[in-house]
Structures are given as C-alpha cells and as structure tokens.
SEGUVO-238309 format. One line per 2 residues: their letters; for each residue x, y, z of C-alpha. Coordinates in pm, 1 decimal. Layout:
REM residues N
A = X,Y,Z; ...
***
This chain:
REM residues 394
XX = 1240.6,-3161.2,224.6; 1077.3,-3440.9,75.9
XX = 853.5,-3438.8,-261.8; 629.0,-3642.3,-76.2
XX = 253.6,-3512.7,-68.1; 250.7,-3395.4,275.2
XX = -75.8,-3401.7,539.5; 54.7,-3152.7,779.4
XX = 295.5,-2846.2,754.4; 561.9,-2772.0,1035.8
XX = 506.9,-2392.0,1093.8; 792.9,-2187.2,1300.3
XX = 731.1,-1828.2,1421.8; 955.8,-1565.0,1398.5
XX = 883.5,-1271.6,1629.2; 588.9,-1347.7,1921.8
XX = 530.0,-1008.9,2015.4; 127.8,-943.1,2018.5
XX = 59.6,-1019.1,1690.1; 330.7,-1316.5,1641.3
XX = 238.3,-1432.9,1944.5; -114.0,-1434.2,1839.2
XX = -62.9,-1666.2,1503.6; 194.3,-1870.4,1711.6
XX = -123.7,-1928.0,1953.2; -395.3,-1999.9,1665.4
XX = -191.5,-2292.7,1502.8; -52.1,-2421.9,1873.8
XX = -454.6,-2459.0,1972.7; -521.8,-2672.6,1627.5
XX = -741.8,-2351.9,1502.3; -556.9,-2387.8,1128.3
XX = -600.8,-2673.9,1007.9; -293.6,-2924.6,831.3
XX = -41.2,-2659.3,1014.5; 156.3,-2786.3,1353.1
XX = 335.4,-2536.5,1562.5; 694.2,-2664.7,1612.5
XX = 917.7,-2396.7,1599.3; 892.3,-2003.6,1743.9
XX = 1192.2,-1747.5,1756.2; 1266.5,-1420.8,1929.2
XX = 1575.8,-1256.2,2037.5; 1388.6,-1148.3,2374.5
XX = 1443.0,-1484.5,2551.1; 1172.9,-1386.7,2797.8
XX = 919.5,-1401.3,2499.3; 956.3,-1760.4,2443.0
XX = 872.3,-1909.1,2778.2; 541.8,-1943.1,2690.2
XX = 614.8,-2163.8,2418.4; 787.2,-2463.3,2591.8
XX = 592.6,-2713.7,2449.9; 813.3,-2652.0,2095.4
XX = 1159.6,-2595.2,1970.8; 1288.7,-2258.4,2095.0
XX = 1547.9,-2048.1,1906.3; 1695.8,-1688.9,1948.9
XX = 1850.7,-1632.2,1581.9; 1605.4,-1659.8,1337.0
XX = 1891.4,-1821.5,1093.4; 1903.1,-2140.4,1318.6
XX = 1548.6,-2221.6,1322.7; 1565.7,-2154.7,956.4
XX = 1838.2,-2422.0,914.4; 1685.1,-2657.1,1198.1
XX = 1503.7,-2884.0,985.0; 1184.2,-2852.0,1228.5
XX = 982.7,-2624.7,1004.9; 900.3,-2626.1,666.4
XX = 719.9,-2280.2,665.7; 762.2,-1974.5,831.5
XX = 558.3,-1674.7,947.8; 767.7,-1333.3,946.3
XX = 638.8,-1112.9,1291.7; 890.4,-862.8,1310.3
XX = 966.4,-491.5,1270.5; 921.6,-376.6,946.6
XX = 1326.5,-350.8,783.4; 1377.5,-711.6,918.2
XX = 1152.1,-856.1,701.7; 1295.1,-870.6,412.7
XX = 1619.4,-1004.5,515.3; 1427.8,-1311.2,700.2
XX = 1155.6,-1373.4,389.6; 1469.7,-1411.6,198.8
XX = 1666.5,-1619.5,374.2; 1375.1,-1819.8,431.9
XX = 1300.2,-1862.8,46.4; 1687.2,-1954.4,-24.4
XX = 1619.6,-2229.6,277.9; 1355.5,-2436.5,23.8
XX = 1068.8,-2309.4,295.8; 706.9,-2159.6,258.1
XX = 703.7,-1814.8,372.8; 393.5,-1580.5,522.7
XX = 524.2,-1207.1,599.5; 331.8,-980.1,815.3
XX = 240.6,-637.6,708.3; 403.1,-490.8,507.2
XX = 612.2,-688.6,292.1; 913.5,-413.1,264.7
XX = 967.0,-86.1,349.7; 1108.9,18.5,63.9
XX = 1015.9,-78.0,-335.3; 1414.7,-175.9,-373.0
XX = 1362.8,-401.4,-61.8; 1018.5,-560.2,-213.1
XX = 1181.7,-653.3,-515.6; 1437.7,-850.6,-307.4
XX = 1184.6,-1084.5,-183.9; 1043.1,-1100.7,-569.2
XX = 1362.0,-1151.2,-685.5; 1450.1,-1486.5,-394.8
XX = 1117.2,-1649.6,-465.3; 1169.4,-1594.5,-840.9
XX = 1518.7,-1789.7,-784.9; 1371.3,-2037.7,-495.8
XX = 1508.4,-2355.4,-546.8; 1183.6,-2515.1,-505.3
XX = 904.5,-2436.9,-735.9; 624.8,-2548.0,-525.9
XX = 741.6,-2292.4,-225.7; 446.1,-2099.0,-109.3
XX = 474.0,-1700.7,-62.7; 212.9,-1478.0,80.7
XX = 136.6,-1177.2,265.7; -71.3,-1131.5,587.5
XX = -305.9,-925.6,403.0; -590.0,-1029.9,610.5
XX = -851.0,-736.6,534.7; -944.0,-993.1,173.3
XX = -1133.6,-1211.5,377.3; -1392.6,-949.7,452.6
XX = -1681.8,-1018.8,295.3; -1736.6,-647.2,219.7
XX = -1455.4,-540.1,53.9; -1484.9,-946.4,-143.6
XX = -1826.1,-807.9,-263.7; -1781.2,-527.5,-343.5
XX = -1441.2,-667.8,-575.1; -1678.9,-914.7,-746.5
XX = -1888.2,-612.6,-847.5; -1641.2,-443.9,-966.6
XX = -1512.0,-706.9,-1137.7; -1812.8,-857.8,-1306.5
XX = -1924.6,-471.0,-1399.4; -2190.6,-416.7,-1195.4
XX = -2129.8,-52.1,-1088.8; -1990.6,59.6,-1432.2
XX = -1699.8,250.2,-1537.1; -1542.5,416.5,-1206.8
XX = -1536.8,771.5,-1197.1; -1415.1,865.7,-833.9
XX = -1343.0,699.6,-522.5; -1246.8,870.5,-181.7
XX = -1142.3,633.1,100.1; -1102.8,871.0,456.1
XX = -955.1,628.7,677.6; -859.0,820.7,990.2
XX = -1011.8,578.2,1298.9; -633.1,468.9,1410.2
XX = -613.3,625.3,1683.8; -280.6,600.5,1845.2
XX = -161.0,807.9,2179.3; 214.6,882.7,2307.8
XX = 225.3,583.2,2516.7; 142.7,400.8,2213.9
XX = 464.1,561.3,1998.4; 619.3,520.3,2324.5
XX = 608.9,163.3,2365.4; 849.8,42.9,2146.4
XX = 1211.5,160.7,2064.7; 1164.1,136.6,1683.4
XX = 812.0,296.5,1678.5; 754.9,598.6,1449.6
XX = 1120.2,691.3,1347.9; 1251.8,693.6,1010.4
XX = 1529.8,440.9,1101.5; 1290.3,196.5,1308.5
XX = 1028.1,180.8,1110.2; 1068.9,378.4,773.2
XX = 751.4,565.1,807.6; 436.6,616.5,1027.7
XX = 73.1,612.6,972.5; 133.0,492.8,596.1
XX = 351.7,198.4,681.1; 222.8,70.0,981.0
XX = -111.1,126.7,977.5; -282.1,136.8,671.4
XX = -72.3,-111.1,436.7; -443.9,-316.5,443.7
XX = -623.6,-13.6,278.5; -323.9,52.2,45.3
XX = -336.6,-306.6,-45.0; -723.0,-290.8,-77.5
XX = -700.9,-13.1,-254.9; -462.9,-163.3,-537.4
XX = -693.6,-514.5,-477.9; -1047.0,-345.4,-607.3
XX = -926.9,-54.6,-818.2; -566.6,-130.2,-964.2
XX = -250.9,106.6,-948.1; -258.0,481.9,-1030.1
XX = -39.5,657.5,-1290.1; -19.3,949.0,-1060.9
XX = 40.3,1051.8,-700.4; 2.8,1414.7,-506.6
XX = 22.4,1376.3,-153.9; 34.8,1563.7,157.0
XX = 153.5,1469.0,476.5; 209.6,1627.2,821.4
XX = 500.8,1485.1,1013.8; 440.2,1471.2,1396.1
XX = 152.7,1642.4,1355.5; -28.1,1517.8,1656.3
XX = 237.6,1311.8,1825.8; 592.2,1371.9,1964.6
XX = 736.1,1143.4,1655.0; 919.5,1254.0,1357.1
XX = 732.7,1056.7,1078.5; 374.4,1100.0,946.6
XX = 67.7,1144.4,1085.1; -177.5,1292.0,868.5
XX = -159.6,1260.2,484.6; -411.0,1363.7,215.5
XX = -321.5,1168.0,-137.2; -473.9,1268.1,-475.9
XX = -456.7,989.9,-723.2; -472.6,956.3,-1103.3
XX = -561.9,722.1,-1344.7; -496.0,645.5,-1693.5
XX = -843.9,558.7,-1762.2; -954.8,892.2,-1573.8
XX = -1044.6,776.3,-1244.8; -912.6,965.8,-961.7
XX = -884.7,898.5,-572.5; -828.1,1070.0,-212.4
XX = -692.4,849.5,34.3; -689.4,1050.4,364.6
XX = -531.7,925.1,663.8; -457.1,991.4,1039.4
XX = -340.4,845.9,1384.8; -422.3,1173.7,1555.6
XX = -838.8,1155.4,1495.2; -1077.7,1070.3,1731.1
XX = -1334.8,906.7,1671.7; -1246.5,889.7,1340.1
XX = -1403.1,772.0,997.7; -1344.6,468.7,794.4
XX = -1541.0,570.9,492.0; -1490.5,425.2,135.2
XX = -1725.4,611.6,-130.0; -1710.8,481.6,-542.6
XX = -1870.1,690.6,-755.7; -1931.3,495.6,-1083.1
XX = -2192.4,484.6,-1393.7; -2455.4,289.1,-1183.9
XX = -2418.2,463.1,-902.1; -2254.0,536.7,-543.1
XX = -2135.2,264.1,-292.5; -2048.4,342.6,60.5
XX = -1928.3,130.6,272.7; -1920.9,313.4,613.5
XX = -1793.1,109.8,928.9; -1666.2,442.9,1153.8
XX = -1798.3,368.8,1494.2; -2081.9,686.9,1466.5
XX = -2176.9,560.3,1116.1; -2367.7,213.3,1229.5
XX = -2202.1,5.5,925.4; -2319.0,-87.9,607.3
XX = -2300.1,-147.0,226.1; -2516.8,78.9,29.5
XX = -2524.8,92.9,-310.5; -2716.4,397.8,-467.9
XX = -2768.9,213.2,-781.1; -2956.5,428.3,-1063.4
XX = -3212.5,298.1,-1294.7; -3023.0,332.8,-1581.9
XX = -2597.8,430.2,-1654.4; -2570.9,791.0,-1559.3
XX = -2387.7,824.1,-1900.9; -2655.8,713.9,-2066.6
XX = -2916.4,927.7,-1851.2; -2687.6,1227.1,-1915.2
XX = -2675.2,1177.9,-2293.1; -3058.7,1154.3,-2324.9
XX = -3217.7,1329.2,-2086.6; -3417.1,1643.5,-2177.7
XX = -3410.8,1776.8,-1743.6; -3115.3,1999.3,-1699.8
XX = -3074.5,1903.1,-1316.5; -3228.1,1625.4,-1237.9
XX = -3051.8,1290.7,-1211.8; -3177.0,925.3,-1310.7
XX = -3405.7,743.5,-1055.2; -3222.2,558.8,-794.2
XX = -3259.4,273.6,-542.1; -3098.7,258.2,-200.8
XX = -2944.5,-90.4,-207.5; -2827.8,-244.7,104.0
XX = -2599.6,-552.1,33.0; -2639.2,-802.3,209.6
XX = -2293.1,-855.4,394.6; -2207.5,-952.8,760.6
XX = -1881.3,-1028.2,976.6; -1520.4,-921.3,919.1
XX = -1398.2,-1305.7,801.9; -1138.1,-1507.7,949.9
XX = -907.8,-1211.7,934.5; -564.7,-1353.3,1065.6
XX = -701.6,-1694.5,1068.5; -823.0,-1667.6,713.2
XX = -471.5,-1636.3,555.3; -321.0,-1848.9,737.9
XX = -573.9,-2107.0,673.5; -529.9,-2041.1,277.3
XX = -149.3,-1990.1,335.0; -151.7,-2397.7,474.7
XX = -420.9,-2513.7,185.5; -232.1,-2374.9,-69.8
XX = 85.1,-2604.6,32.3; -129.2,-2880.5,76.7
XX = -339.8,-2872.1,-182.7; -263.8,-2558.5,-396.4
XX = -576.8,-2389.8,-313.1; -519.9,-2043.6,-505.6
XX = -339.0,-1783.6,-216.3; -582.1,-1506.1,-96.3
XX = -266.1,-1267.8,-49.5; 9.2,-1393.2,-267.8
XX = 346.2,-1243.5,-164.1; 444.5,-1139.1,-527.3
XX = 131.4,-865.8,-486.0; 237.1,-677.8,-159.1
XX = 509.5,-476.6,-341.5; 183.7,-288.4,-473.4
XX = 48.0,-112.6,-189.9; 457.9,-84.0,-78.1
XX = 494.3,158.7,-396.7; 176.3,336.7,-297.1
XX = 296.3,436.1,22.2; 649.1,541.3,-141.3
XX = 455.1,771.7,-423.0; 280.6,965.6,-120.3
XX = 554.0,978.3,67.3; 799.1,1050.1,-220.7
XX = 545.4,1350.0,-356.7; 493.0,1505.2,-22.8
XX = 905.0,1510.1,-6.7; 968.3,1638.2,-301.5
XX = 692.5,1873.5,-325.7; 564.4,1727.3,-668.8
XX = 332.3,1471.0,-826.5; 459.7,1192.9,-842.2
XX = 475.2,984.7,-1146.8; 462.3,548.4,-1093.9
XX = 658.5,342.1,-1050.8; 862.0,608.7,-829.5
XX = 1277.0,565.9,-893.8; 1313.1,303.2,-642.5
XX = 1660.3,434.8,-605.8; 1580.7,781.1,-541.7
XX = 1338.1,696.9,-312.1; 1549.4,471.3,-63.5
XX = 1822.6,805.3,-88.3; 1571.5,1015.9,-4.3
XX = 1448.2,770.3,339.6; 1876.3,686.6,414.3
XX = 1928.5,1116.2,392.3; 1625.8,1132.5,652.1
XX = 1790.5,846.0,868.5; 2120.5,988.6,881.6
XX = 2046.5,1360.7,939.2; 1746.3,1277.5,1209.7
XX = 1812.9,1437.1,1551.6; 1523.6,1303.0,1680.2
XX = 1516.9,1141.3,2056.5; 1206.3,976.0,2167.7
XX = 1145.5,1027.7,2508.0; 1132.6,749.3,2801.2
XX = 1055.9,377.4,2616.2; 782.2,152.5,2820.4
XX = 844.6,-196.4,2683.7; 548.4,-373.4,2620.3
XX = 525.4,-720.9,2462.6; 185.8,-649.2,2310.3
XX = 419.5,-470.6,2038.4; 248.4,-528.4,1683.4
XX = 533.4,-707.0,1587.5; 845.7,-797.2,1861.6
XX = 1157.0,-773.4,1723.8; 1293.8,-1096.8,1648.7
***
C-alpha cells in the first residue's frame, strides 16, 4: 500500500451473517463516510449473493492477499478471530474485530503481540465496542473522570435483560458450547458491559464469581453468574448476569462521596440518569455531623442525556477517521483484552471454586477451557440454520 494520504479506505468483510452483513450494508449504502465496500467473505457461498456488486471470496486468506482492501472488519465466531485479526495485521491492513476480541487472554495477547510487530506503523486496530458512543455511559465517564461524583465506594451493574430461548442456542452449530464458542452469557453477550465496566471504573485486583451452567437452557456453558469484585483502592462491584430472565433489568448503580447514580434502561424502569448528588461529600458530612442517622441533604439530578449514539455506525465511522485523519479510536483494539480477562477471572473463580487474583495465569486458564472441550459429552439437539447468526462463520 501506498504512503500516499489517502481520501477513501477499501473496506472487505469477513463473515455477513446478521451482524457482518449489517456493517457490510452500512458502508455499501455510503452511511460511513471515506470507507468503500469492495470486498466481503464467507465460506457459506449462499451468503454472498447479495453482495454482487463487489469482489467475492470464500477463504478469508485470499481476500486478505487480494489487494482490493486495505482494511478489514472481523464478523465471525468468536475462536476465529484471532487467527484472521492476525493475519490481517501481518498483511500491512487496518483491522476492526467484532465482539470480543479473543476468547481467551493467551489468544488476546496474540493480536497485541501482531499489531505490536505490524509492519506498518500507521495500521489502525480497534474493537467493535460500540456501547462508547452512548451518550450515557460517555457522561457519566467524564464525571467520573473530571471528579464529579467523588471517590467510588460501590457499584452494582445487574444486567440480566438478554433474553435468549432454545431456538435461539439452537440456531447455530457453534452456539453455547465450550468448543464453539468458549463460553455463554459472559462471552457473547455482555463483552460491552465488561468492556464498560473496565472503560468507567478500571480493572479489579480481585474476582469471586458464581455461575450456573445451563441453568435455564439445554446448553452446557453459562447462564447465570453473580461476580464480586475488588479493588485496590477499596471499591468493590457485583456484576450479575443472565440469558434466562424475563423481563429483565439493566441497572447500573455507583455509590460514591457525592452521591448515587443510576442509570436504569430495563424496559419496566422508563430510563434515565439520576444522580442523587448530596450537598456536601458524604465523608465530609460523616466526619462532622452531630445527627447519628441522618444523611446530608440531597438533590435528585436528572442528566440530561438522550439516544443510544451511532452504535455500530459510530465505530466504524471513528475506525475510517482515524486512518484518514488519525482522529483518536473510540475502541482501540489494544484495550479489548481488558474486559477478555474479566470474563476469564469469573469464569476461572467459579471453576476453581476460589477468588480469583488478576491477571488470571493465562496458561492455566486456556487448560482449564481445552480440559472442558475435550471431556464435553454434550450434543445439542436438532440445529435450525439461520443467517441472522450474530456472527456467520466465515
């Protein structure tokens, strides 16, 4: 590829199930802008025929070596990404990987590793973390950031409105087995809140988690998990999720020195960002106050938010400006090993039957998932294939 300041970028898709299919669609129709769709790949030849107005391929390795595209978006079940994000890097090419970047920590590193070593320096790397473009969870960064609510004392995040039925786990071959997907309701649903999670409040030093494997669902990975988290500063977390909930809550709560926040968009809840924000540090309040119950004064502080972003669009509209013009990335690839190790410490404590302690042995971890592989006797009943798959194999 030319060093040449370039006014468009030559995007290739690989994997158009429903969500590939989706991005492939977005750029086609001119919705992103500086970003032509010339390439798509999938090893289901019937996937491609609606894409006969660009370059077709059925191996992702000969679209990578076409010349055609100069970037690529990664749509495919979860243990092929890595292999194609690195490939992809070694190529000289821009890379944006679906959700989530790796399975496995060991795996994440791999992609670290090939854009550390990419020949090019200005190769762009990102993740399709597309939950940062809310304006809520944006906010509510900044004021954490700028230290608006305080030091953080707690914060409980139930996020249990994924509903998911048999037909769903049903649908596709690799869905909700150890070997297809390397996990369930932690790795294919909720890498956005672990990632979020990471975003606003940073890493824990400590992880006790419990999880509930086919729970609710004829599957053999989890379900339901309940995480306690621990910080060095003394913060601590609950992360509780579920696919087996209905309706469901998506409730995050922050307890901090100013305050509460709750951001509450669960379909019975109406939405919102409150912020109980007290009249003065509750420290402070505490230290000085001669009332033995009663807390500071407090307002009930709506913030003014509204929408959910440009989701999908959003990244990849950063993902193009920052090869164009090296607008900073929203979701820069070298960042999704983060909520990766999250969902390996609750997964490796509930295992193990222990807290565990990050960063988790990466090693010990991917034993522990191969052992699980290799002694599963799980058969999933009758597949329906569906092409609105979250991501089609490739």
């Amino acid at each position: 590829m030319s060093k040449q300041k370039q006014d468009q970028v030559r995007v290739g898709v690989v994997g158009v199930g429903s969500m590939g299919a989706a991005h492939a669609t977005m750029i086609a129709q001119g919705d992103v802008p500086g970003a032509t769709l010339t390439a798509v790949c999938d090893i289901d030849a019937s996937a491609l025929a609606g894409f006969s107005q660009v370059e077709t391929f059925e191996q992702a390795s000969a679209m990578i070596a076409s010349g055609v595209v100069d970037a690529v978006v990664v749509a495919v079940p979860h243990y092929a990404h890595v292999d194609l994000a690195v490939e992809a890097l070694q190529a000289g090419l821009h890379v944006l990987v679906e959700k989530p970047l790796a399975v496995t920590t060991a795996e994440a590193k791999r992609i670290l590793d090939a854009h550390e070593a990419r020949p090019r320096a200005e190769q762009v790397f990102g993740v399709m973390f597309n939950q940062r473009t809310s304006p809520t969870y944006a906010k509510l960064r900044s004021m954490i950031r700028d230290g608006e609510l305080g030091t953080i004392q707690r914060v409980s995040w139930i996020i249990t409105d994924w509903f998911r039925s048999e037909a769903y786990y049903r649908s596709g071959g690799w869905r909700a087995t150890w070997a297809g997907e390397g996990g369930g309701v932690l790795v294919n649903q909720c890498p956005h809140q672990l990632d979020l999670w990471q975003w606003l409040f940073g890493m824990p030093s400590k992880v006790r988690a419990f999880a509930q494997f086919g729970a609710d669902h004829d599957i053999e990975v989890e379900d339901r998990v309940t995480a306690y988290m621990e910080y060095e500063d003394g913060m601590t977390g609950t992360f509780i999720a579920s696919t087996g909930e209905f309706p469901g809550s998506n409730r995050l709560e922050v307890a901090c020195d100013r305050g509460k926040v709750v951001i509450d968009t669960s379909r019975d809840a109406g939405g919102g960002f409150r912020f109980l924000r007290t009249e003065v540090p509750v420290s402070e309040h505490n230290a000085t106050t001669p009332e033995r119950f009663k807390g500071p004064e407090h307002w009930d502080v709506t913030i003014p938010v509204s929408g959910k972003g440009e989701q999908h669009k959003g990244i990849c509209k950063n993902f193009v400006a920052a090869i164009l013009a090296e607008e900073p990335l929203l979701g820069p690839g070298v960042e999704g090993i983060h909520g990766v190790e999250l969902a390996n410490a609750m997964l490796y404590s509930a295992w193990t039957d222990q807290t565990a302690v990050l960063p988790v042995p990466a090693d010990e971890y991917t034993r522990l998932l191969e052992e699980r592989i290799a002694s599963s006797r799980f058969v999933k009943k009758e597949t329906v294939r569906a092409r609105d798959d979250m991501n089609a194999s490739f």
